[in-house]
Every structure is written in C-alpha cells, then in structure tokens.
N, C-alpha and C positions, 0 to 999 in steps of 0.2 A: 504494500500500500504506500505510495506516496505522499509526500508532505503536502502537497498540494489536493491529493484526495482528501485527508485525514482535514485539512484545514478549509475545505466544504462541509464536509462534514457537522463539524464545530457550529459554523456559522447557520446551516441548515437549522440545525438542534436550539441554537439561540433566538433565533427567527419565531420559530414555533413555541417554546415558551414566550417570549413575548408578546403571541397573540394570546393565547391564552391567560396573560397574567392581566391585557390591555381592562376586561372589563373592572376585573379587581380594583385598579391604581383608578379607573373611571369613577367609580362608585363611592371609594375612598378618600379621594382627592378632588371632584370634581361636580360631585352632587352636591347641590345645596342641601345645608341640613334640615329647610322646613319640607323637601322632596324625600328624602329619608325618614322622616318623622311620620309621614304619608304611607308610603311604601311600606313600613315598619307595621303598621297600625291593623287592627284586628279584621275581619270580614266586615264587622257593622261598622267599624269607624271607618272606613273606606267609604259603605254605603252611605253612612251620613253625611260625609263632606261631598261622595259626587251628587245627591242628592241637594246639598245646597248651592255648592254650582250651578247647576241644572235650574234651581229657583230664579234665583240671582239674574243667569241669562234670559232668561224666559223673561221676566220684571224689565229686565235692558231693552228686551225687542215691544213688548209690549208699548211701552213709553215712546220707544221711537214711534214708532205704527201709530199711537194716538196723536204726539206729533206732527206727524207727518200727512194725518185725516184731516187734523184741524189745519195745516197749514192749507191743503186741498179747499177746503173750505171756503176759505175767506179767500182765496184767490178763485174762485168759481161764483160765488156769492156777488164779486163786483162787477 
C-alpha cells in the first residue's frame, strides 16, 4: 500500500466523520436556545405553542382581511 493510498485513505475517513459529526456541532452550537427549549419540550407543549401560533396567525390574517374590506369600502362607497 502506498503512502499516497494510505493518505486517501485518512482523509476519506475524516470526511465522513465530519459529516456525520456536522448535525451535532449544528445543534450544539448553532440553534438558538429558545429552538431547543421547543424541540426539547413534551408532545403537548409542542401542541400548545403550534396551536398558539396557529391563533396568532389566523388573528394576523383576519385583521388584514377586515382591513383590507373596509378599505374596499370606502373606496367603492365614493
């Protein structure tokens, strides 16, 4: 085996652990901690916060849409 196989070799092996390590150092390093606190968190406390997301947006689009009925309005009206 050559030093030049043997030193693909190496670098192959190093390769592949670093993908494999990549989610790791992601997760550890690079998530915010209130995404982890989320992530972390039980069946229902998942369900409760996408559930008040879900409110939240729904209340956003609503407001627009009424908004946006009334502004219809008053420019149809004149």
């Amino acid at each position: 085996m050559s030093k030049r196989y043997r030193f693909i070799i190496i670098l192959l092996t190093i390769a592949v652990c670093a993908i494999f390590l990549a989610p790791t150092v992601r997760w550890y390093f690079l998530v915010p901690a209130q995404d982890k606190v989320i992530a972390l968190g039980s069946r229902e406390q998942i369900k409760n916060y996408a559930s008040r997301r879900a409110e939240s947006d729904i209340d956003k689009i609503m407001e627009a849409a009424r908004a946006g009925s009334a502004c219809r309005r008053a420019w149809t009206s004149s």
